[in-house]
C-alpha positions in Angstrom: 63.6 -17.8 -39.7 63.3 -17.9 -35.8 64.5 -14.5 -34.7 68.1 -14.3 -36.8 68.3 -18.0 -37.0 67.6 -20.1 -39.9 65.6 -23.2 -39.4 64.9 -26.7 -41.3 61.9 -28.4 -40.5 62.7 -32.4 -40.6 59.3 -33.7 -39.6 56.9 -36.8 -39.4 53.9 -38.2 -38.9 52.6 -39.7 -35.6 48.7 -40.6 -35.8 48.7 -42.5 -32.8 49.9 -44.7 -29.9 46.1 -46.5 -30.3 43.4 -45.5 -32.0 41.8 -42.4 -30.9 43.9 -42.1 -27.5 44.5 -38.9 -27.4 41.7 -38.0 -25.0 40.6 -41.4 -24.3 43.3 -43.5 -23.3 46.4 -41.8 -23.3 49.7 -43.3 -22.5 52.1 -40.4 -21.3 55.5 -43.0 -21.6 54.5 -44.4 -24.8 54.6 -40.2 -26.2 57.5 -40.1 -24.1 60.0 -42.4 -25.3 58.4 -41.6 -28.7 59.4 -38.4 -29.4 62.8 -39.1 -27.4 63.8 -41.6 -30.3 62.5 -38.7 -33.2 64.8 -36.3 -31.6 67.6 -38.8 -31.4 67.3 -39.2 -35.0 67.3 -36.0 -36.0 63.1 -35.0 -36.1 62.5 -31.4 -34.9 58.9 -31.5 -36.0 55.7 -33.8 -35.7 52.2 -33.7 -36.8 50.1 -35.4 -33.9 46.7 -36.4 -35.0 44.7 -35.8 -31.9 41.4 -37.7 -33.4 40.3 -40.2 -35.5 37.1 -40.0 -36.0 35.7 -37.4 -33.6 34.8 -39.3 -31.0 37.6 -38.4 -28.4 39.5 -35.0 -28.3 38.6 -31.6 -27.9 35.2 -30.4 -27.4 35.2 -26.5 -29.2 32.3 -23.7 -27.5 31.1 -21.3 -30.9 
């Protein structure tokens, strides 16, 4: 539920536009028209995978 309203979750998968990008070389248009086609089609939900292998991303202060 989201407030009164009842919600499905219809979701993918997107590891990447290439390899380990996100944080390295990151194409803005490619995400773009990307998730513009998953909405199109019905996908309300996606699971990014921001890195690969660890060597790009977020950096995390203990």
């Amino acid at each position: 539920m989201a407030g009164d309203r009842a919600i499905f979750l219809n979701g993918v998968n997107t590891p990447w536009d290439n390899w380990n990008d996100i944080g390295g070389d990151f194409n803005e248009s490619f995400w773009r028209a990307h998730f513009t086609v998953l909405r199109e089609n019905g996908i309300n939900a996606s699971r990014v995978w921001i890195s690969c292998n660890g060597n790009v991303g977020f950096t995390i202060d203990d």
